[in-house]
C-alpha atoms as a printed R data frame, in Angstrom:
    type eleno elety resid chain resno       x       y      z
1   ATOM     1    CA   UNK     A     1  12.253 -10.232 30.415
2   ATOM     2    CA   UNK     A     2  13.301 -12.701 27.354
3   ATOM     3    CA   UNK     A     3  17.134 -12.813 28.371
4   ATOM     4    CA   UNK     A     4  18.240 -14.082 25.252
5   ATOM     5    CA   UNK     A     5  17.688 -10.997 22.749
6   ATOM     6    CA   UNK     A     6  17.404  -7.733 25.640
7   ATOM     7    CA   UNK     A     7  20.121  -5.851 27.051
8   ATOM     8    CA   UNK     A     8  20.323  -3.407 29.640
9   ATOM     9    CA   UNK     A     9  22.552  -0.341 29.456
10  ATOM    10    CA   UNK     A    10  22.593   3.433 29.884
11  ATOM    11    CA   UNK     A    11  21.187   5.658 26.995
12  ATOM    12    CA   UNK     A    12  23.013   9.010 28.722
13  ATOM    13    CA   UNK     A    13  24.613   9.487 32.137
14  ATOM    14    CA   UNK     A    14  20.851  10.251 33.603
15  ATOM    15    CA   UNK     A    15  19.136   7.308 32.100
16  ATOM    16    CA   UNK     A    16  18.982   3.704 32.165
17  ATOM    17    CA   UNK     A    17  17.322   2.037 29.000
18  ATOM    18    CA   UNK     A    18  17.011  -1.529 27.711
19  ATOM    19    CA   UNK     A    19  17.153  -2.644 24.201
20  ATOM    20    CA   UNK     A    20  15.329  -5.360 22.625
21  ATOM    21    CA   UNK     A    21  16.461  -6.937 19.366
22  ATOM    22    CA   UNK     A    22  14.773  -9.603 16.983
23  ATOM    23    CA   UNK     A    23  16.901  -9.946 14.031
24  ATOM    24    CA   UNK     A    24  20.704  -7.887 13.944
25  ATOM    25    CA   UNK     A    25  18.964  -5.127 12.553
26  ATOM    26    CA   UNK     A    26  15.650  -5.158 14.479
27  ATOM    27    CA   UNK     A    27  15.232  -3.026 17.693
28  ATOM    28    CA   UNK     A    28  13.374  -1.242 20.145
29  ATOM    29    CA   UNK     A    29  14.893   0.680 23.039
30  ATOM    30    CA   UNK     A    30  13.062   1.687 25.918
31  ATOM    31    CA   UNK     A    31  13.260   4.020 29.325
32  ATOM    32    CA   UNK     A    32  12.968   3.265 32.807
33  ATOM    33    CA   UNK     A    33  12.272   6.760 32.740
34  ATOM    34    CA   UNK     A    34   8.718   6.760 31.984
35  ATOM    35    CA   UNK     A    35   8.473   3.484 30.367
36  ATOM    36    CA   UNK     A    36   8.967   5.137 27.275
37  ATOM    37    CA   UNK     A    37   9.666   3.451 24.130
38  ATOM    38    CA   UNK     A    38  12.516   6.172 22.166
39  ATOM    39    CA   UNK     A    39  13.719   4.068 19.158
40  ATOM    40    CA   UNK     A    40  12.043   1.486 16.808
41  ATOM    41    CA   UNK     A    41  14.038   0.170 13.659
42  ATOM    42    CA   UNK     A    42  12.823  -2.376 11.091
43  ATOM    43    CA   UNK     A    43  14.928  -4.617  9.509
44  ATOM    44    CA   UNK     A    44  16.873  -2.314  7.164
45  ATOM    45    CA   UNK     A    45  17.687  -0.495 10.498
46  ATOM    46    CA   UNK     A    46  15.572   2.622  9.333
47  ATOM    47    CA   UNK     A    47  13.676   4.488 12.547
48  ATOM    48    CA   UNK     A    48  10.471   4.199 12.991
49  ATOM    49    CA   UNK     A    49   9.696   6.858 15.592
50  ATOM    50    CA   UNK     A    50   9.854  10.453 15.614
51  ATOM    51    CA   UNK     A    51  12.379  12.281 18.075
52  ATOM    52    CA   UNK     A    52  12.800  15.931 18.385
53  ATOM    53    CA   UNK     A    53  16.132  17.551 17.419
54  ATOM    54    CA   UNK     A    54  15.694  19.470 20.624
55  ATOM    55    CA   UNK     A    55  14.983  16.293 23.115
56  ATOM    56    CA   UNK     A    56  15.407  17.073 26.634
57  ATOM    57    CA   UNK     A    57  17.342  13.533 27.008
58  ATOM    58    CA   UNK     A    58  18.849  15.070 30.955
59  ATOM    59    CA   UNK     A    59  15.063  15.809 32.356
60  ATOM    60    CA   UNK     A    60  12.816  13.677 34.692
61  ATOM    61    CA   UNK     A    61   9.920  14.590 32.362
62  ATOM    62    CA   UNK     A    62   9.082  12.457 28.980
63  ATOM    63    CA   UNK     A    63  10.859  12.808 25.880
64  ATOM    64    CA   UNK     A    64   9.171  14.440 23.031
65  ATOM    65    CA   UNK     A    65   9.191  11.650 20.654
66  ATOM    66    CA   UNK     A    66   8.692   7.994 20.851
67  ATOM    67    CA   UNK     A    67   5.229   5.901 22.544
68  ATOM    68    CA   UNK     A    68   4.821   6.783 26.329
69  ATOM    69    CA   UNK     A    69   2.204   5.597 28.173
70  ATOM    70    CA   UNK     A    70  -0.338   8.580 30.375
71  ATOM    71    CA   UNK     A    71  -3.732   8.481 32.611
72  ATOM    72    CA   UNK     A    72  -4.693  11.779 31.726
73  ATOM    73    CA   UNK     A    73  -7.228  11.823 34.497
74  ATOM    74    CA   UNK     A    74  -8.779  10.217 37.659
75  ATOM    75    CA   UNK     A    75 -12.344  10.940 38.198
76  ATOM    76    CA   UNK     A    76 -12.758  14.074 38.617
77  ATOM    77    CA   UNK     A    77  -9.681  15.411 39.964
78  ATOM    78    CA   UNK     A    78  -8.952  16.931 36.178
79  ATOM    79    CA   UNK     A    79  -5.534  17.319 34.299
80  ATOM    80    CA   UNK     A    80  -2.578  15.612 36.454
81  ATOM    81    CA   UNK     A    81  -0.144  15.760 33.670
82  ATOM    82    CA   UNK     A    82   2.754  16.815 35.884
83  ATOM    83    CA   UNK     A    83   2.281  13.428 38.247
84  ATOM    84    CA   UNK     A    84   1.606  11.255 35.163
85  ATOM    85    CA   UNK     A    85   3.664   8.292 34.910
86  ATOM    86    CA   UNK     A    86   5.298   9.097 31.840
87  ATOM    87    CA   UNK     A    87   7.188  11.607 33.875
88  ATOM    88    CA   UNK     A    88   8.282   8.975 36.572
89  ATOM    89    CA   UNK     A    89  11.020   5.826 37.571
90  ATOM    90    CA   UNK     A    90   9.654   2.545 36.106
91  ATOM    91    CA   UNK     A    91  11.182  -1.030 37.314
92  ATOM    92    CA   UNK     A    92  11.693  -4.280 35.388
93  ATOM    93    CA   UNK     A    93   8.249  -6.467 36.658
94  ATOM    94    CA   UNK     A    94   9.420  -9.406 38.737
95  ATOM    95    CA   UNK     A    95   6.561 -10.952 37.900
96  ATOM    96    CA   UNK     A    96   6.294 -10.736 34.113
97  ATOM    97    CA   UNK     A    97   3.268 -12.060 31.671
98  ATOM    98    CA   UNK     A    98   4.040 -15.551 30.411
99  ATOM    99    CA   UNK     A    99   5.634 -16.330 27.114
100 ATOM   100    CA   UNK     A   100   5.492 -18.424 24.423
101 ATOM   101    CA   UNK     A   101   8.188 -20.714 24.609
102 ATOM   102    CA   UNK     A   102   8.081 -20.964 20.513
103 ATOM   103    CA   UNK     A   103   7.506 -17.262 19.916
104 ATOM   104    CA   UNK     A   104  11.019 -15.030 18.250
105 ATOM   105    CA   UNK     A   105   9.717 -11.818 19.911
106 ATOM   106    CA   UNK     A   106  11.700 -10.398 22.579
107 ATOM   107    CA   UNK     A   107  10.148  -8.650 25.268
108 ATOM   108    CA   UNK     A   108  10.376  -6.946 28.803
109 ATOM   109    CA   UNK     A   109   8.029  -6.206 31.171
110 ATOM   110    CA   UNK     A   110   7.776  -2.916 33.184
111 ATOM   111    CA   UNK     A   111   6.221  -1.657 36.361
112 ATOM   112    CA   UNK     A   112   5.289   1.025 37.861
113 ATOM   113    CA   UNK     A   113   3.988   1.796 41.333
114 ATOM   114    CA   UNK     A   114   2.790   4.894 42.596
115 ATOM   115    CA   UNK     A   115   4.893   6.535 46.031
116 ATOM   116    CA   UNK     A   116   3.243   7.608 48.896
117 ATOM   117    CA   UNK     A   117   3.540  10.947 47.363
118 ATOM   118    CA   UNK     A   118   1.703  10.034 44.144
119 ATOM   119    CA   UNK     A   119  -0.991   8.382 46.301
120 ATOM   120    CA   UNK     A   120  -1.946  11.280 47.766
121 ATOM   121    CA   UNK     A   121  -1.509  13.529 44.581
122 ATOM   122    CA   UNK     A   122  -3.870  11.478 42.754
123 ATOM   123    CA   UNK     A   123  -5.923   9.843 45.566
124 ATOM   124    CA   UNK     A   124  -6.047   6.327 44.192
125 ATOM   125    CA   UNK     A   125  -3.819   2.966 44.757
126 ATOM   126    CA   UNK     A   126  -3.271   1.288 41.954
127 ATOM   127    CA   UNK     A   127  -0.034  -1.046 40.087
128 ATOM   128    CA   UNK     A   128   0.878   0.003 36.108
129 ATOM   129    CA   UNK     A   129   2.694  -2.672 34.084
130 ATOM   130    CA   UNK     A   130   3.216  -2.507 30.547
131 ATOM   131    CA   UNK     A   131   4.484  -5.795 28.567
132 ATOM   132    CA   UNK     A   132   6.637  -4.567 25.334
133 ATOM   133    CA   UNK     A   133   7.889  -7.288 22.970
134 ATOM   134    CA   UNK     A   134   9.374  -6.855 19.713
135 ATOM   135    CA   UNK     A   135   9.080  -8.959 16.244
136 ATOM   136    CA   UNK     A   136   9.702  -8.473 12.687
137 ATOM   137    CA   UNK     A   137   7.283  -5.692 11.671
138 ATOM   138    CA   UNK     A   138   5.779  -5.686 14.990
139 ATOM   139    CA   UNK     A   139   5.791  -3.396 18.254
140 ATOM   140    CA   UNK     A   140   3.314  -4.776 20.147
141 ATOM   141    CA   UNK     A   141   2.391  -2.647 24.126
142 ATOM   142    CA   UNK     A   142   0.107  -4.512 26.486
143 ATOM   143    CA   UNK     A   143  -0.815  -2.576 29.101
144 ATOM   144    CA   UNK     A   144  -2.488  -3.524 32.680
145 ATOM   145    CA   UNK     A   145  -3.581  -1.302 35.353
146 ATOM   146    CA   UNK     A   146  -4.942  -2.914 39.148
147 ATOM   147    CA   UNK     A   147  -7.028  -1.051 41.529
148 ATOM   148    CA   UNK     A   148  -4.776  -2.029 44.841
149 ATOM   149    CA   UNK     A   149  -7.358   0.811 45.977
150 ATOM   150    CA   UNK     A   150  -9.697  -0.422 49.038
151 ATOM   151    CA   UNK     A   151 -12.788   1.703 46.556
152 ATOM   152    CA   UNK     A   152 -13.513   2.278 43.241
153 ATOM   153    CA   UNK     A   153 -11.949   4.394 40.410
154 ATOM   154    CA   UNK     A   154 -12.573   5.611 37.069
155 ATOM   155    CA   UNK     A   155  -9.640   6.807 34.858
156 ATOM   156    CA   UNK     A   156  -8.817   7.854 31.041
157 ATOM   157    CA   UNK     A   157  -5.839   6.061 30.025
158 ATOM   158    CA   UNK     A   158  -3.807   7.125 26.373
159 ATOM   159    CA   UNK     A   159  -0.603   5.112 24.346
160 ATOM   160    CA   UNK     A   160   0.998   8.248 22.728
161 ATOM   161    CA   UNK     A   161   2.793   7.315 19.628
162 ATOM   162    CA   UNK     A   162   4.878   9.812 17.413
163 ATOM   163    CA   UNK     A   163   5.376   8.667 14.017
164 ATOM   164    CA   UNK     A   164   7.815   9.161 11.825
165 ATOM   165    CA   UNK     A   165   7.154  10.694  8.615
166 ATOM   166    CA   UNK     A   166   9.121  11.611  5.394
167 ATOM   167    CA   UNK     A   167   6.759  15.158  4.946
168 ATOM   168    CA   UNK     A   168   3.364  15.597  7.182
169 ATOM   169    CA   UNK     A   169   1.998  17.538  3.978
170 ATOM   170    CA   UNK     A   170   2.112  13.637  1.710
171 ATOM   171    CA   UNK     A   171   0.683  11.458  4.659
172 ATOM   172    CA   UNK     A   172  -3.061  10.290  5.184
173 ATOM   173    CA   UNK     A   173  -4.625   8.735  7.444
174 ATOM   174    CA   UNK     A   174  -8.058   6.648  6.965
175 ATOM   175    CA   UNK     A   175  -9.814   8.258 10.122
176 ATOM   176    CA   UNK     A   176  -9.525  11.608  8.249
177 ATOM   177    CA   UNK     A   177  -7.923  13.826  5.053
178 ATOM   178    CA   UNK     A   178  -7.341  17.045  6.925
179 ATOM   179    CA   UNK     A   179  -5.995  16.582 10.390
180 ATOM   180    CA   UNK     A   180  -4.264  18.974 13.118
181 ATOM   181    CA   UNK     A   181  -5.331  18.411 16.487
182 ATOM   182    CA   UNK     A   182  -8.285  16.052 16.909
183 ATOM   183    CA   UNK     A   183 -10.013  13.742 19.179
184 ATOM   184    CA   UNK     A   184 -11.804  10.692 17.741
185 ATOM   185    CA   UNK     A   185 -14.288   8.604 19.623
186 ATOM   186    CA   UNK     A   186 -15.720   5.047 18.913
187 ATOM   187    CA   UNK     A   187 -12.326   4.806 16.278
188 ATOM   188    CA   UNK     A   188 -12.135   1.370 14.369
189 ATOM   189    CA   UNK     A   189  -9.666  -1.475 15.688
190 ATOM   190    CA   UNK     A   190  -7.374  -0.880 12.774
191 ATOM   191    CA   UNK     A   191  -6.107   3.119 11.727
192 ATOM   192    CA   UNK     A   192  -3.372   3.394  9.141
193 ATOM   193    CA   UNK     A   193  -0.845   6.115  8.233
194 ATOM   194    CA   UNK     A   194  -0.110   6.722  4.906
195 ATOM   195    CA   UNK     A   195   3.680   7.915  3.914
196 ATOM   196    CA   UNK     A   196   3.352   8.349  0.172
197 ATOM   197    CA   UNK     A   197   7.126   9.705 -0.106
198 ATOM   198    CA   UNK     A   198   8.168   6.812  1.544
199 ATOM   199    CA   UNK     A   199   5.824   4.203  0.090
200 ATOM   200    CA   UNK     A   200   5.400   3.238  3.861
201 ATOM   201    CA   UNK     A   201   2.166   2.305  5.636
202 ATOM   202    CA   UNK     A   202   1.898   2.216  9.701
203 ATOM   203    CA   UNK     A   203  -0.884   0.133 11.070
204 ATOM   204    CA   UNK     A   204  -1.913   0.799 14.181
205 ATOM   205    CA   UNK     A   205  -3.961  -2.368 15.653
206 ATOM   206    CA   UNK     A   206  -5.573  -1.236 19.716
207 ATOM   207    CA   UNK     A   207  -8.055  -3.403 21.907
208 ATOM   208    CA   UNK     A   208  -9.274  -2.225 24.947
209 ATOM   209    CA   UNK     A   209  -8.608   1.572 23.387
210 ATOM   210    CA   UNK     A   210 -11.894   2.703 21.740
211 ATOM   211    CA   UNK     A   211 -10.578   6.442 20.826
212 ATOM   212    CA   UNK     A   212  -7.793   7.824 18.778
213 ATOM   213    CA   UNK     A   213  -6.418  11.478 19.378
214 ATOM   214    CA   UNK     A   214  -4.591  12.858 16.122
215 ATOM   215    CA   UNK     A   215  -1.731  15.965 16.475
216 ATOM   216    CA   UNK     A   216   0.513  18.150 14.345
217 ATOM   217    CA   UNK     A   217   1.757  21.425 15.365
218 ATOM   218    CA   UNK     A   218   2.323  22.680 12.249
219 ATOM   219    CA   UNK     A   219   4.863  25.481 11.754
220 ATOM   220    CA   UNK     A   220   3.322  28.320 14.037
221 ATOM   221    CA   UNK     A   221   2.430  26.085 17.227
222 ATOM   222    CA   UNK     A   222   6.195  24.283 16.485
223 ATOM   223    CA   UNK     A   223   7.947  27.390 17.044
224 ATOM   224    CA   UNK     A   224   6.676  28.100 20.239
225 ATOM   225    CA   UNK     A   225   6.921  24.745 22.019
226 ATOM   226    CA   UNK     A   226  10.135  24.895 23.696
227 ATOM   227    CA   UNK     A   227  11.636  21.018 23.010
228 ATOM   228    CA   UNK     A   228  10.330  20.578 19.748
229 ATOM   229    CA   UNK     A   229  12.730  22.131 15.787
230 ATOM   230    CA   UNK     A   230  11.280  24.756 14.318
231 ATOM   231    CA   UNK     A   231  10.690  22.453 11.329
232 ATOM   232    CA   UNK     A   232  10.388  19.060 13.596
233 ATOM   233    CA   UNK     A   233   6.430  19.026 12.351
234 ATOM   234    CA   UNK     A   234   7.069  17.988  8.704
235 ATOM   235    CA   UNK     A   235   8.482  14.647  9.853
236 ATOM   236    CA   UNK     A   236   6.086  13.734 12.718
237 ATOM   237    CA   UNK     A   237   2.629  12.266 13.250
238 ATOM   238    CA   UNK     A   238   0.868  11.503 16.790
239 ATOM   239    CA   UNK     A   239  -1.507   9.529 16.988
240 ATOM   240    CA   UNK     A   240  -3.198   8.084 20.122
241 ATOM   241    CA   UNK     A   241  -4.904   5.139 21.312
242 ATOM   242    CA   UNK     A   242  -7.163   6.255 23.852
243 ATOM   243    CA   UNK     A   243 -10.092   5.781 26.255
244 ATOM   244    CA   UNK     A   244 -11.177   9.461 26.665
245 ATOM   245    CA   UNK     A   245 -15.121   9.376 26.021
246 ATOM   246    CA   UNK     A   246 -16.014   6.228 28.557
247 ATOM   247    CA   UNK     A   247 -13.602   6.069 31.394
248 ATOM   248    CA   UNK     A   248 -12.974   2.743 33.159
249 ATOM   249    CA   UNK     A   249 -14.415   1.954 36.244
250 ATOM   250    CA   UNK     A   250 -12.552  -0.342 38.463
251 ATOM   251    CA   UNK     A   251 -13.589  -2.124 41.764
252 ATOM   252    CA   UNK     A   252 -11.202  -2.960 44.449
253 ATOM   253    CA   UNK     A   253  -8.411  -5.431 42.761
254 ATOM   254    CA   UNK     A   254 -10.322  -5.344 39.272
255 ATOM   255    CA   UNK     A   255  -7.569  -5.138 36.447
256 ATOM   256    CA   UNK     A   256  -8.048  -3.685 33.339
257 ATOM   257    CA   UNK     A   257  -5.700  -4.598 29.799
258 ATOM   258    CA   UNK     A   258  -5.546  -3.006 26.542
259 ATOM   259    CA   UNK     A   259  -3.646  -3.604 23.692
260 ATOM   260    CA   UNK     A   260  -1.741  -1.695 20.678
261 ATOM   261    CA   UNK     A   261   0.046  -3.151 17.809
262 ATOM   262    CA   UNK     A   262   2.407  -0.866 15.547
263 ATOM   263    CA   UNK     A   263   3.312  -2.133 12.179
264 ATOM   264    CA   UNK     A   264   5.178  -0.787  9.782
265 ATOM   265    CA   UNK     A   265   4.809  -2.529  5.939
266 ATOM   266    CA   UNK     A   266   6.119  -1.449  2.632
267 ATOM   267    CA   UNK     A   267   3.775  -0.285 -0.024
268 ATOM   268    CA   UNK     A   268   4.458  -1.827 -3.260
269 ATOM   269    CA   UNK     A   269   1.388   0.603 -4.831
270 ATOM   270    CA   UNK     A   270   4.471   3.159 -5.986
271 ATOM   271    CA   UNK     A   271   2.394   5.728 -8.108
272 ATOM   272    CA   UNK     A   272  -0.653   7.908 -6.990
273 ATOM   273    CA   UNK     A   273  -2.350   8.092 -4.056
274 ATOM   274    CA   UNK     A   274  -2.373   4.922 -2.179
275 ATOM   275    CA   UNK     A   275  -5.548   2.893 -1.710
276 ATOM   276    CA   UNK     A   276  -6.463   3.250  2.611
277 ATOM   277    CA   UNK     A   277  -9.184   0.459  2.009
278 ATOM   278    CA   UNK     A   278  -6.433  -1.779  0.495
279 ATOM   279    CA   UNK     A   279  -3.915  -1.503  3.182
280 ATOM   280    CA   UNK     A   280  -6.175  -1.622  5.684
281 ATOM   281    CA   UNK     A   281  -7.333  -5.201  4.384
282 ATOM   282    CA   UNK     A   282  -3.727  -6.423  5.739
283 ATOM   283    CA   UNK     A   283  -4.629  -5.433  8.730
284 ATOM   284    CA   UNK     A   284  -7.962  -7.209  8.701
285 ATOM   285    CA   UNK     A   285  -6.043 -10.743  7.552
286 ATOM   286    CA   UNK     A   286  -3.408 -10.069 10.800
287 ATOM   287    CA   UNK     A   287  -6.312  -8.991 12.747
288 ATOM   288    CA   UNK     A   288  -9.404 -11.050 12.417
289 ATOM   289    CA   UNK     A   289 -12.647  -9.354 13.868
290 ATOM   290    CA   UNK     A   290 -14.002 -11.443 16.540
C-alpha cells in the first residue's frame, strides 16, 4: 500500500474502506467488503461511477454500483453467486506487487483467501489479490488468482464496472448501437463509452479479459430489482471485462493475471454524434498493440 497518498477509515459503522488520492481532487475509495471499488472522481471532483439511490451500504453482499471483482463459476459446479467473493471480507496483501519508485499513482493491494467453508462450497484452493492504483485519468485493477489447489481448475472470472452516465438513451458504445443485456466474446483490447450530454468518453483498456458483458435494466426490469431507483437506469452503464467463452485452466500453483484500465477523457468534438473510431485512436496511442 503507497502510504503516502491512501488512508484508511470507515465508510459506515459496518464497513471499513480505504481511500486513495492522486491530486486534492483525485480519488478512489474502496471496500474491504468485497474488494469493491464505490467512488472514482477525476480531477474536477465529478464521480465517475454509478451508485444506486437505494444501496444496501449495511449488507455483507456487494453494493449495486461501483467495479467488484466475481468468478462466476468453477468447472462445472454452475452459478455460485452467493459464495462469490464480491460478497466476502478482503485484507490489505502483506505482500503487495512492487512499485515504481518514480510513479504518482497511489495504490493498495488486496487479498482474499477462501475459509474452510468456502473451500468446501466451491471445492477448489486458491489465493485472490487484486492491485488497485490510482492516477490522473486512470483506474487501473490488476488482478491475480493462484491455484494453492493440490489439482487442477478451470474458472470464469468478470471485473464488473457500472458507469456513470448523464442519460443511457445519448450514450454509445463501439462494440454495439443498441444494447440491453449482452454477452460479447473475442471483444477488442480497447471498448469506449460514449456520453454525448456530457461530452465524456470512458475507455476501457483489459488484458487477460477476452469478453465484455454489456447491461441496462431499462425502466421495467429497474422497477423490480429491489436495490436499484426506479429511474437509477438512465444514469448507469455496466460493462464487463470478462473470460466467459474459454475458462482458465490452472495447474497446481499456476497463477493467472489480467488487467483493466478505466479512463475517463473529455471530448472536445461538442456537436453531433461523436466519432467512436476517433476516440478510440487515444486509446491505441496509450495502448500500443503488441
Amino acid at each position: 500500500m503507497t502510504q503516502l497518498f491512501v488512508t484508511v477509515e470507515i465508510a459506515t459503522c459496518f464497513l471499513c474502506s480505504i481511500t486513495l488520492r492522486a491530486l486534492a481532487t483525485i480519488s478512489a475509495q474502496v471496500l474491504l467488503n468485497g474488494g469493491q471499488v464505490v467512488s472514482w472522481k477525476n480531477d474536477r471532483g465529478e464521480e465517475l461511477l454509478f451508485m444506486s439511490s437505494k444501496a444496501n451500504w449495511k449488507s455483507s453482499k456487494a453494493i449495486r454500483g461501483g467495479i467488484s471483482v466475481c468468478l462466476p463459476q468453477f468447472g462445472n459446479l454452475g452459478s455460485l453467486f452467493h459464495r462469490s467473493p464480491r460478497n466476502k471480507l478482503w485484507s490489505i496483501d502483506s505482500c503487495p506487487s512492487p512499485r515504481d519508485a518514480t510513479s504518482n499513482r497511489s495504490s493498495v493491494d488486496l487479498l482474499f483467501k477462501p475459509t474452510e467453508e468456502d473451500t468446501k462450497m466451491w471445492q477448489r484452493s486458491f489465493e485472490l489479490r487484486l492491485h488497485i492504483s490510482l492516477g490522473p485519468g486512470k483506474l487501473t485493477l490488476v488482478p491475480r488468482l493462484r491455484n494453492t489447489d493440490n489439482k487442477s481448475f478451470a474458472f470464469t472470472f468478470s471485473m464488473c464496472n457500472y458507469l456513470s452516465v448523464s442519460d443511457i438513451r445519448f450514450c454509445n458504445l463501439t462494440l454495439d448501437l443498441f444494447f440491453v443485456d449482452r454477452v460479447y466474446l473475442h471483444t477488442p483490447a480497447n471498448i469506449a463509452v460514449i456520453d454525448h450530454e456530457k461530452k465524456r468518453t470512458f475507455v476501457l483498456h483489459k488484458e487477460g479479459l477476452t469478453d465484455a458483458v454489456v447491461w441496462n435494466p431499462w425502466e421495467k426490469m429497474a422497477k423490480a430489482i429491489p436495490d436499484l431507483g426506479d429511474h437509477d437506469y438512465k444514469n448507469m452503464l455496466y460493462v464487463c471485462s470478462a473470460v466467459f467463452e474459454n475458462p482458465i485452466v490452472l495447474k497446481p500453483m499456476e497463477e493467472w493475471k489480467g488487467r483493466q484500465e478505466l479512463s475517463a477523457v473529455s471530448s472536445s468534438y461538442c456537436s453531433g454524434q461523436l466519432d467512436p473510431q476517433k476516440v478510440l485512436l487515444y486509446a491505441k496511442l496509450t495502448h500500443p498493440q503488441k
